[in-house]
C-alpha positions as a printed Julia matrix, in Angstrom:
266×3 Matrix{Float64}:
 -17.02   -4.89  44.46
 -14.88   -7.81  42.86
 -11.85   -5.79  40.62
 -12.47   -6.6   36.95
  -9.97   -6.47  34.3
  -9.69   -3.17  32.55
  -6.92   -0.97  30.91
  -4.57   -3.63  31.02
  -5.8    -4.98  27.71
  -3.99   -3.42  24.57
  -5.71   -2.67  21.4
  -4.44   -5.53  19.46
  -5.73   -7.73  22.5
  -8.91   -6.17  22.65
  -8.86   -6.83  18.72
  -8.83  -10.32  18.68
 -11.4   -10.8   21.7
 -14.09   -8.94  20.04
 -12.62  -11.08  16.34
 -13.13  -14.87  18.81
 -16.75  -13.3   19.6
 -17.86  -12.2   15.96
 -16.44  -15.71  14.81
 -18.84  -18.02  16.69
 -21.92  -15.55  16.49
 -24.52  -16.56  14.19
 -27.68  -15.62  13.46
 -29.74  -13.72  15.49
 -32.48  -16.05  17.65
 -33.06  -14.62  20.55
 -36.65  -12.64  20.66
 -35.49  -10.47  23.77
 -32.37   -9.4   20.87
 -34.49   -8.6   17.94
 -37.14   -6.42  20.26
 -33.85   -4.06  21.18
 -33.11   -3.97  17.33
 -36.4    -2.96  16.78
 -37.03   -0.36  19.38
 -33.68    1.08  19.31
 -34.2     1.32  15.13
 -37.28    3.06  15.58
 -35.79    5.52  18.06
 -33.31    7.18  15.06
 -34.78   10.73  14.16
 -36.6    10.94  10.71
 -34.13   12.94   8.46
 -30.69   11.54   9.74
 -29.58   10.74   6.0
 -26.14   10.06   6.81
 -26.2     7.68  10.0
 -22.61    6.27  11.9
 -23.26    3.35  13.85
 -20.19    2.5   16.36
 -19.35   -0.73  17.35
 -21.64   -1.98  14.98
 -20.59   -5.75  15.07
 -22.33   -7.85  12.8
 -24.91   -4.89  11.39
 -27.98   -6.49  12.8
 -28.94   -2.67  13.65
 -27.61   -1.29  10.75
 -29.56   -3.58   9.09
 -32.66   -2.99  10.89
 -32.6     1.35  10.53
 -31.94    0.85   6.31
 -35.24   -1.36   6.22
 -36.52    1.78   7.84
 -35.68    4.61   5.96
 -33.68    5.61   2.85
 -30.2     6.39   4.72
 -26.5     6.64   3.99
 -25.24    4.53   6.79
 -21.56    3.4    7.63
 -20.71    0.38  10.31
 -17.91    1.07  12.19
 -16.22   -1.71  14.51
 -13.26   -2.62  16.31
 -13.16   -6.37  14.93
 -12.9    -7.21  10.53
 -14.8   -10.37  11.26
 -17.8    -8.55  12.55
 -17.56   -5.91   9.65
 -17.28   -8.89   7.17
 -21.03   -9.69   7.77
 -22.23   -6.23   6.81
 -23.39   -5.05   3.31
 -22.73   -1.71   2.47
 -19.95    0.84   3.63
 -17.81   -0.15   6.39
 -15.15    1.18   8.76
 -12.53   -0.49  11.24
 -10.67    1.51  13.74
 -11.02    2.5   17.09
 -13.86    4.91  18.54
 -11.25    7.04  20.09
 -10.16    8.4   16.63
 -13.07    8.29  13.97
 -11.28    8.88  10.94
 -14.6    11.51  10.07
 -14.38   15.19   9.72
 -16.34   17.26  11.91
 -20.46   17.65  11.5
 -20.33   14.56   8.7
 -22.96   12.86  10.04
 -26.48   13.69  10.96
 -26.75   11.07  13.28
 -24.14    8.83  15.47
 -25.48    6.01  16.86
 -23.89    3.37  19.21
 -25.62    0.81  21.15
 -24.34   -1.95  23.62
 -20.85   -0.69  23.11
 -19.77    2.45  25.58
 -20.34    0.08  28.78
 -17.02   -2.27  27.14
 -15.02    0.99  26.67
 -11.81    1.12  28.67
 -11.17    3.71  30.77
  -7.82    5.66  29.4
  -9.99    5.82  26.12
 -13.47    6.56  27.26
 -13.71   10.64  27.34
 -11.73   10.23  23.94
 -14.23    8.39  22.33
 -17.17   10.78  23.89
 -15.5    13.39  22.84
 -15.54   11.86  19.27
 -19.11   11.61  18.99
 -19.81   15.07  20.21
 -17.42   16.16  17.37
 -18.59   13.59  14.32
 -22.04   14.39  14.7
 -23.92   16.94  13.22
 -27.56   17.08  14.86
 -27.99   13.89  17.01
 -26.6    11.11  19.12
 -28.31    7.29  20.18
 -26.82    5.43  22.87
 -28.34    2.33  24.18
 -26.12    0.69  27.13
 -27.22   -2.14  29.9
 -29.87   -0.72  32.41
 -28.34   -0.66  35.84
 -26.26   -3.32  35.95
 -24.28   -4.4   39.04
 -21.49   -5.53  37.48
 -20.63   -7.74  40.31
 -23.16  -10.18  39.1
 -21.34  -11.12  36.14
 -17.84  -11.56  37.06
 -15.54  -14.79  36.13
 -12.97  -16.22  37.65
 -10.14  -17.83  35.04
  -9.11  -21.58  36.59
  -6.29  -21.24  34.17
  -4.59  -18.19  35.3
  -6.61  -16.79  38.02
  -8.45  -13.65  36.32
 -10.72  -11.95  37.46
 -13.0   -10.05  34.68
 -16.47   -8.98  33.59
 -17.72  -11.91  31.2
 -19.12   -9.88  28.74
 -16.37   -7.07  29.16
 -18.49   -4.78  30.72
 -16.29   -1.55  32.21
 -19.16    0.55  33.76
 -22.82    1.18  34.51
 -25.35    3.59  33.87
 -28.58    5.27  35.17
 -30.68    7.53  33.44
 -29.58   10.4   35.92
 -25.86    9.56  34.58
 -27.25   10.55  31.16
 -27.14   14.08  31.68
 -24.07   16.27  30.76
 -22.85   13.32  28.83
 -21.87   14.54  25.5
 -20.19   17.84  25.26
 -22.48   20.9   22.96
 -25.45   18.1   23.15
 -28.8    18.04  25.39
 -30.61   14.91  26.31
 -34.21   14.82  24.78
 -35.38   11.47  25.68
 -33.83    8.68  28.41
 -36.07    5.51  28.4
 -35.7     2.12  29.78
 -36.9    -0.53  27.93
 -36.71   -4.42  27.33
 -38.09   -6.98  29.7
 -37.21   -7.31  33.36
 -33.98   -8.34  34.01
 -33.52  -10.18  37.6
 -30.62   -9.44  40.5
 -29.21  -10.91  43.0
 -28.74   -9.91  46.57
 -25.28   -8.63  47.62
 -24.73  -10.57  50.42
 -25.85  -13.79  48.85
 -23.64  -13.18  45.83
 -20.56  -12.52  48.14
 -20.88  -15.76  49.76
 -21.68  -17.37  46.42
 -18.4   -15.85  45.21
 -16.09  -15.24  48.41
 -17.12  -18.77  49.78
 -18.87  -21.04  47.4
 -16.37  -19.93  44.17
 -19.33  -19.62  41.98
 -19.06  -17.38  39.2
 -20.52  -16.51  35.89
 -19.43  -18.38  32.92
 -21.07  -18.86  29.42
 -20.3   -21.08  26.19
 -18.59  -18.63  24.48
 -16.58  -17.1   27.51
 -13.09  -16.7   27.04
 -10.28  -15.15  29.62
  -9.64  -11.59  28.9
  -5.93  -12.65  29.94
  -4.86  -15.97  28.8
  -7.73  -16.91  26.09
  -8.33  -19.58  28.13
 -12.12  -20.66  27.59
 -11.96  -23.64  30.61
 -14.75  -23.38  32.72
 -14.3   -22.91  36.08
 -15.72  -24.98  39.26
 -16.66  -23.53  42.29
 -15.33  -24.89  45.37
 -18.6   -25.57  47.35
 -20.67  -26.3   44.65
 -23.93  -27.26  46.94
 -23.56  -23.67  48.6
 -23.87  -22.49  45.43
 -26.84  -23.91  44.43
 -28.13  -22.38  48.45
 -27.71  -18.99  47.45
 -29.28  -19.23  44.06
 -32.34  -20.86  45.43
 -32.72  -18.48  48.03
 -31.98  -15.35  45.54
 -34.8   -16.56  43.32
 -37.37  -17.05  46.09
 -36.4   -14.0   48.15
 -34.75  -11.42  46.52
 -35.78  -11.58  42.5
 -39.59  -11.44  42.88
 -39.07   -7.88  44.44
 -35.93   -6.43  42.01
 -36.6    -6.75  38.7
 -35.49   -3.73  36.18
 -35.8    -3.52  32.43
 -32.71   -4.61  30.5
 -31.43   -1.44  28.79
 -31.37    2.39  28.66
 -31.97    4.1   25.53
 -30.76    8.07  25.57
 -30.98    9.83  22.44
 -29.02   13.92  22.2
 -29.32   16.68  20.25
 -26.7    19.17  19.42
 -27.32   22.77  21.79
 -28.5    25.19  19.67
């Protein structure tokens, strides 16, 4: 697998990544979005009254579980851009120390977030949940991803990193044992079916065509750099993906996310 970028990045660097994304993220369009908002909303246990959502970015969930049920609910994120957007209570820090005493919530929930965590902080920030919440824990994270497939090369400074900062992926079996003094009741994936690409196609698209992922918003976990690259055989390129989408995608589709939801032993 192609190294990504990963503890290198300090706090304050991570900070104004996640500050860039929050700043040129409007509102929410995309149908495939607002069906994860909805399923993962309906997923929170009836009685959590006092609900932490980490890495809540711009509250769309947030939003979503109040409309739901009568709730005290805090949003707690990494970026004060993302937080700006958010009515109600609101917390910025990192997940690693929740500034919470022990039990306070009913219900910690964190979706699309635990995949970007860096390692030296991960455990710390598992650990955290086990210890803020009081009867449950909802995760949603990407369904398994091969985080190959979404690697970018910087032409500025030569980076290599996951475009959407992704650190690690899961399975349901990974699930298990996940959260110290908590069980696993329910592991689901959901969403619509996402499409792969074949190994060997993407390491000639990547080792000998220089194609790699880039989006409009992409910038370089590095430099900041948001120039996109262009891949050295760009008619290669195009080879592989043709041949991906004909041979490979019919026949490996998954659904887009995993949805676990834990409750506390005992």
């Amino acid at each position: 697998m192609i190294p990504y970028l990963t503890a290198s990045r300090t706090s304050d660097l991570e900070q104004r990544f996640y500050d860039h994304h929050w700043k040129s993220t409007g509102e929410v369009n995309d149908t495939r979005e607002r069906e994860r908002v909805e399923l993962t909303s309906s997923a929170v246990p009836s009685g959590s009254k006092r609900i932490l959502d980490v890495g809540c970015g711009d509250g769309r969930l947030s939003q979503a579980i109040r409309r739901k049920q009568e709730c005290f609910l805090v949003g707690f994120d990494l970026s004060t851009v993302a937080l700006r957007q958010l009515q109600g209570p609101t917390c910025c820090g990192s997940a690693a120390q929740l500034p919470f005493s022990d039990r306070s919530f009913d219900l910690v929930v964190s979706t699309e977030m635990m995949e970007h965590l860096p390692k030296q902080i991960y455990s710390d920030v598992l650990k955290e949940f086990s210890r803020v919440a009081d009867k449950f824990i909802l995760i949603t994270v990407p369904n398994k991803e091969n985080l190959s497939e979404n690697i970018a090369l910087c032409p500025a400074c030569g980076s290599l990193f996951h475009v959407w900062g992704h650190q690690r992926s899961y399975s349901i079996p990974r699930f298990k044992n996940l959260f110290d003094r908590f069980h696993l009741v329910r592991a689901v994936a959901f969403g619509d079916q996402l499409e792969s690409y074949n190994r060997i196609l993407l390491w000639i698209r990547q080792k000998l065509a220089g194609g790699f992922v880039w989006e409009e918003r992409t910038i370089c976990y590095s430099c900041q750099s948001s120039d996109r690259p262009i891949p050295r055989l760009p008619f290669l390129e195009r080879i592989c993906d043709s041949l991906n989408s004909r041979l490979w995608t019919p026949f490996s589709k998954r659904p887009g996310w995993l949805l676990g939801l834990y409750a506390r032993q005992g």
